[in-house]
Structures are given as structure tokens and as C-alpha cells.
SEPAVEX-293541 format. One record per residue (C-alpha): residue number from 0; x negated, y, z. Coordinates in steps of 0.001 Angstrom, whole numbers, padded with zeros to 6 digits. Layout:
<rs>
pos_px_py_pz
NUM_X_Y_Z
...
</rs>
This chain:
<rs>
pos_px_py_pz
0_-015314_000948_-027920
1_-019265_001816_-027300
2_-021175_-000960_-025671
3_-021428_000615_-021791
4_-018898_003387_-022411
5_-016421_003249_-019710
6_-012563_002138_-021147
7_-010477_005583_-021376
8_-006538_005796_-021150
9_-006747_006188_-024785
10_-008501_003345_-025372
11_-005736_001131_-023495
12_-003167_002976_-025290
13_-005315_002288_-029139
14_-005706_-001464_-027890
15_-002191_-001854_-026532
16_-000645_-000243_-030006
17_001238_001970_-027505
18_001032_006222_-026856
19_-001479_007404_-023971
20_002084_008179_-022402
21_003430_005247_-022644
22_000159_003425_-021086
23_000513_006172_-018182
24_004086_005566_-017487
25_003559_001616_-016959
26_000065_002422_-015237
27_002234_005291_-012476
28_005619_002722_-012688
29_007241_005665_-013495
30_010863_005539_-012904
31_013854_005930_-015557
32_011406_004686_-018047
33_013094_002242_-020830
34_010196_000244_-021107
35_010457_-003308_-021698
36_008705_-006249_-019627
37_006824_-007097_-022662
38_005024_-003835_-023021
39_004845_-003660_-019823
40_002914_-007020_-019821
41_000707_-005867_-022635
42_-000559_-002935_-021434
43_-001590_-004659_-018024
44_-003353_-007264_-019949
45_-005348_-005067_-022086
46_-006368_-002630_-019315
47_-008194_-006139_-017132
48_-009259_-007188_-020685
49_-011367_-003606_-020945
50_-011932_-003587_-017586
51_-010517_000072_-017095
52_-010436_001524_-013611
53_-009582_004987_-012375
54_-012604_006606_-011201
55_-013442_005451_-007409
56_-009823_004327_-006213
57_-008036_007162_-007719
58_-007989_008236_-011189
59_-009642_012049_-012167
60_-006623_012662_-014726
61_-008822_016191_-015267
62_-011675_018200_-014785
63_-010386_021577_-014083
64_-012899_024760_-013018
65_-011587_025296_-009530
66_-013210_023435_-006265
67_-009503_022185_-005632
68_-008458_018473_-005193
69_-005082_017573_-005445
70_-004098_014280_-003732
71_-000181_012698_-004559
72_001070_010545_-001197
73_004739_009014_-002392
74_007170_008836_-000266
75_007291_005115_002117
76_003237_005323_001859
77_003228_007988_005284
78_001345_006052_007978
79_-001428_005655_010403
80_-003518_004260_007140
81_-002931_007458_005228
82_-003158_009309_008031
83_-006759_008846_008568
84_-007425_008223_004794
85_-006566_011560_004311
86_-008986_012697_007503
87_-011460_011221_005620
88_-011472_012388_002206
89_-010485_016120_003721
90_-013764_016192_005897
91_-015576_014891_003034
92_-014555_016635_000230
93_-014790_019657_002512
94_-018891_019119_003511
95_-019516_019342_000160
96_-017654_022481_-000591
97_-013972_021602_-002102
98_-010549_021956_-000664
99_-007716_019037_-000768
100_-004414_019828_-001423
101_-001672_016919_-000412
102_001503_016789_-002321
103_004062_014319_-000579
104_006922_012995_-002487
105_008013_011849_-005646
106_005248_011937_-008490
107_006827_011927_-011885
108_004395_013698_-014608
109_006512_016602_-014423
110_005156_017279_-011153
111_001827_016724_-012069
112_001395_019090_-015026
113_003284_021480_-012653
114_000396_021617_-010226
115_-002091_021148_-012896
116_-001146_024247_-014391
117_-000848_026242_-011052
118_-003692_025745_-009846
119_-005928_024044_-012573
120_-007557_021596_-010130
121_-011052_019663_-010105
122_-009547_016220_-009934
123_-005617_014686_-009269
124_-005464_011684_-007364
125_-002916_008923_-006821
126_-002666_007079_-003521
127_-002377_003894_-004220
128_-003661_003999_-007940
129_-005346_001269_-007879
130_-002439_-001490_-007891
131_-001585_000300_-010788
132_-004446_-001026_-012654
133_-004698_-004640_-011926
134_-007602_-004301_-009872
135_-006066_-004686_-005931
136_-008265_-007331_-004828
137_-012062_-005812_-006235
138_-011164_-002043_-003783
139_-011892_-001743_-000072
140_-007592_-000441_-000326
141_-007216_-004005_-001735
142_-009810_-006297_-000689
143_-010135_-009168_001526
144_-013306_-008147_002778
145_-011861_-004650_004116
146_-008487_-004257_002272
147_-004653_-004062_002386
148_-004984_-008457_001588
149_-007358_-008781_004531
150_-005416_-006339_006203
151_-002010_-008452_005639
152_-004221_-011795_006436
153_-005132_-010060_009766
154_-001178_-009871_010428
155_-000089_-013552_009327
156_-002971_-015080_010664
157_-002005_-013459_014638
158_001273_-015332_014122
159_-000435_-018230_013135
160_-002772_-018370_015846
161_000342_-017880_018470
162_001577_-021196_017365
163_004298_-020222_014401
164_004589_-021701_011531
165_007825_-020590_009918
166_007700_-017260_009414
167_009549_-014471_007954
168_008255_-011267_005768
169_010935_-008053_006385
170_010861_-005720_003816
171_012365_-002538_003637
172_015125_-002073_000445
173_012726_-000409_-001606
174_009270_000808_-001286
175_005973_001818_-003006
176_003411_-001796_-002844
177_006256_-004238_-001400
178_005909_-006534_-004158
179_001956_-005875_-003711
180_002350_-006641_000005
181_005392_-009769_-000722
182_002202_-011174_-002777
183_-000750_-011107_-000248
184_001462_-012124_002750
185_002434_-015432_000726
186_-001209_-015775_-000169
187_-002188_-015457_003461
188_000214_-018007_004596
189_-001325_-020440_001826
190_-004430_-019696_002739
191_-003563_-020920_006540
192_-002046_-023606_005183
193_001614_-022525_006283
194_004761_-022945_004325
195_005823_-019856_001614
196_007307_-017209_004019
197_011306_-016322_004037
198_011732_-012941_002659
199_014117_-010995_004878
200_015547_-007413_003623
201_016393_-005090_006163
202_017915_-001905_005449
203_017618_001400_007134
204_021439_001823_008783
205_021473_-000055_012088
206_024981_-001939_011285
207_023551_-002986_007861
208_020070_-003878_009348
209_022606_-006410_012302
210_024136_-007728_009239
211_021009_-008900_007572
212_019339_-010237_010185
213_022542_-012007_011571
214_022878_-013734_008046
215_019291_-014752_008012
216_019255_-016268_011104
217_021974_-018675_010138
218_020362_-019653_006601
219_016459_-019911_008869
220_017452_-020703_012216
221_013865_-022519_012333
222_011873_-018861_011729
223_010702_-018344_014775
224_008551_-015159_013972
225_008368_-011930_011777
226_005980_-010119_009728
227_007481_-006671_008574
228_006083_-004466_005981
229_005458_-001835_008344
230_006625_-000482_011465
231_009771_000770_010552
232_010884_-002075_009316
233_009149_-004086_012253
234_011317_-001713_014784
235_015036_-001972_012364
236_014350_-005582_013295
237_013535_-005387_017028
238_016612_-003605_017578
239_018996_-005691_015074
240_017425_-008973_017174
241_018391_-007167_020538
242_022096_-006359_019268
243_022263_-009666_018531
244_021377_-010862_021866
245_018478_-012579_020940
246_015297_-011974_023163
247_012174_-010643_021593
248_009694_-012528_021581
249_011418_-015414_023045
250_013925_-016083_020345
251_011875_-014598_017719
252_008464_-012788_017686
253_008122_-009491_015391
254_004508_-008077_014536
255_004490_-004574_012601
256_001721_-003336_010409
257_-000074_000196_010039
258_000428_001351_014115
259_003097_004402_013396
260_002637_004970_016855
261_006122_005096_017799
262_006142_001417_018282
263_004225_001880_021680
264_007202_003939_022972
265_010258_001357_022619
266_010969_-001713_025037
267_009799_-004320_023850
268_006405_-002280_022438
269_005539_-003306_019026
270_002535_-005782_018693
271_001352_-004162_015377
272_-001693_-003908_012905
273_-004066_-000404_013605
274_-006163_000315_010738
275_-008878_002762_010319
276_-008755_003785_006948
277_-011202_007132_007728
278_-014445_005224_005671
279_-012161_004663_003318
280_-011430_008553_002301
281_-014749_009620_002517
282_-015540_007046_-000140
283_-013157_007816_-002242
284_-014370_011476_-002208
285_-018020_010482_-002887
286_-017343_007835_-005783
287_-014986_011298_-007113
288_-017553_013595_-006738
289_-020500_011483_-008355
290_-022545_010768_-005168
291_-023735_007746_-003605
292_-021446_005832_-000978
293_-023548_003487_000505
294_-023899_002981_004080
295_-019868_004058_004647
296_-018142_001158_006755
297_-014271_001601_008398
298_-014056_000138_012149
299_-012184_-003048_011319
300_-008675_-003464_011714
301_-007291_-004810_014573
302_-004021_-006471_016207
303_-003052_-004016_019415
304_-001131_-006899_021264
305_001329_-005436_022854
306_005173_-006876_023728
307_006692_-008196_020702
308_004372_-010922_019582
</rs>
């Protein structure tokens, strides 16, 4: 590769011995992939040994002729965050004459060449992309400075400062950046010098969600607080602690993360993390679009204290 040139897919995919598919496939965890860990592995390592990166936080998979951006949300990454990420990049991308397009839902490549085709658009983004790539921690999405790991420090650290010390991470069956999240939570905790956090699973059905917590509370009965993924988790176990006849926060705390909203509606109200993600967007749309970003700063994120914690 050219000294300065910026790594391509196909450059991974020529350094990795691998097809630009393949490369793809383990970059977008694409499911119902037969790919095995070692490729996997390989393909990681040689995109942080080239150093590539999608452009911005996103990756331009093409430059079509229309003014249209396309941006993919997945499914389980809805919230307050994306909410005014997308406010953001829309207003943006708009004052400098393009239109965004959101597609929610499940993002195989099938989908993506369907919309490419369609509508031939200027760039198609991924939400999220960049914990595809190995670069979480260098992104204001991943950061400790203004990121989802100083965003998850923000979270632990509240519990900390209320006096707990064994705490539990809830976690939703499956979801898009759990094992992202499961890995900055436990680096928080290190970081405040607490022990490794329980990992509780709580699944959507209210009888199954009982059932988990009741089980967890007789392997930890020293947790005394919980850290959930997001709200809805946060809220499946608010109301599995209540069934249970345990008193929130008196038997055990529960802090949420990303402010759905809803939490501010239920009894107890959800103490949660709010997080203005708006800078964020129009950053994204400037670093797309070629232009200079400086001066763009979110409001930092903050704990709205409410019952539950």
C-alpha cells in the first residue's frame, strides 16, 4: 500500500488472504455467516495493523450521483442517543443541501444493494460502524472523553459514588454492542477500583425476566445495585424486583442508560443516563461530506436522579 494512502476494504481483504466479502461480513458481524474465529481474528488484526477506518464514524460504502444519504439503525440501537444523533446529522446534512434516508431493521448486504440500486445514494452509513473496526475507544461514539466508555463510566461511577460496591450489569438476551458495553462497564468498575461486575440476563417476558432475577439473587445476595444496558432492560428489572417483593432502591438500586423516556412515567421513576448525542450527528455529516468539524461539542451526559438509584 502507498505511503499516506488511506487502507481500502480491499486492502484488508489482499492482507488478510480473504475476499472483500468475506472482510465485510466479519467487519458488519453479519449473521448466518460460517466463518471461523480464526478468520475472524485475522481480519480484525490486519484492519488495526493498517489502521483502516470507515470514513468519519460510518463507512461511505459508495459514491453514488444523487444528494441522498442513506443511514442503517439495527434493531435494539432505537434510543434517546439515536434519537438526537439522527437530529443531528438530518439538520446537517440538510444545511448543506442533501436528504437522509433512515432504514431501521435488519442490515444484511441484501438490503443494502437493494437500496443502493433504488435509489443510487451519495453515501450508506452504519450506526454503530465503528465497533466494527476495532477502533471504539479513538470516536466521540466510543471514547472516554465523550463516548459510549465515558458514557458507561458516567453510569458505574453514580453507583459507586452512592456507596455500592457489588454491582450487577443486566443485559438484554441479545443485542447489537452488549459485548461492547459488557467490556467498558467491567473496565469502569476497574477503573474505580470495584470488583468485576455480575452479569445478569434478563429476558423480555415478565415470568422469564422473575425467574432470572429470582435465581440471581440467590447465587449474589451481596449485589446490592444494578447497571442495565439500557432502559428496557433497567425497567424488566424494576418490575421483576417488585414481583419479588423486594423494594427498589432499598433492597436493590437499578440505574438505566440512554433516558427512553418512559422510565419517568413508572413508580419507582428510573434514575437513568440522558445523553445528547446531537454534536455527534452533525459531525459525522461534516467528516462525510469533506468539511471541517471543529468547534462541534455535545452537552455532556448526565445522570437524571430520579427514584430508583
Amino acid at each position: 500500500m502507498a505511503e499516506g494512502r488511506r487502507a481500502t476494504l480491499k486492502d484488508v481483504a489482499a492482507a488478510s488472504g480473504v475476499s472483500r466479502a468475506t472482510v465485510s461480513f466479519v467487519l458488519n458481524d453479519t449473521p448466518n455467516q460460517t466463518i471461523s474465529a480464526a478468520t475472524r481474528e485475522k481480519v480484525l488484526r490486519v484492519v488495526r495493523e493498517l489502521g483502516y477506518k470507515p470514513h468519519g464514524i460510518a463507512r461511505a460504502l459508495r459514491e453514488g450521483s444523487s444528494r441522498i444519504v442513506v443511514l442503517f439503525i439495527e434493531s435494539g440501537l432505537e434510543g434517546n442517543y439515536s434519537r438526537s444523533y439522527l437530529r443531528g446529522l438530518d439538520q446537517e446534512l440538510s444545511a448543506h443541501g442533501y436528504v437522509l434516508v433512515v432504514r431501521h431493521g435488519p442490515t444484511a448486504p441484501e438490503a443494502a444493494e437493494q437500496v443502493l440500486d433504488a435509489i443510487s445514494p451519495r453515501a450508506v452509513l452504519r450506526f454503530g460502524e465503528v465497533y466494527r473496526t476495532g477502533h471504539a475507544l479513538e470516536d466521540l461514539s466510543g471514547g472516554w472523553r465523550d463516548g459510549l466508555a465515558a458514557h458507561t463510566a458516567l453510569q458505574i461511577g453514580y453507583l459507586a459514588e452512592q456507596g455500592h460496591t457489588e454491582v450487577a450489569l443486566a443485559l438484554p438476551d441479545e443485542a447489537p454492542l452488549r459485548e461492547i458495553r459488557l467490556e467498558f462497564s467491567q473496565l469502569a468498575a476497574g477503573r474505580l477500583g470495584l470488583p468485576a461486575l455480575r452479569c445478569l440476563v434478563i429476558p423480555r417476558s415478565r415470568p422469564a425476566a422473575v425467574d432470572a432475577v429470582r435465581a440471581f439473587r440467590e447465587q449474589e445476595p451481596a449485589v446490592t445495585a444494578i447497571a442495565a444496558h439500557d432502559d428496557d432492560v433497567a425497567l424488566r428489572a424494576v418490575t421483576a424486583l417488585t414481583d419479588l417483593g423486594l423494594r427498589v432502591p432499598g433492597d436493590c438500586a437499578v440505574i438505566g442508560f440512554d433516558d427512553n423516556e418512559y422510565g419517568a412515567l413508572f413508580t419507582p421513576a428510573l434514575t437513568t443516563i440522558h445523553i445528547d448525542a446531537e454534536a455527534h450527528g452533525r459531525v459525522a455529516a461534516r467528516e462525510l461530506l469533506g468539511l471541517d468539524a471543529a468547534g462541534l461539542s455535545s452537552a455532556p451526559a448526565q445522570v437524571l436522579i430520579r427514584q430508583t438509584a
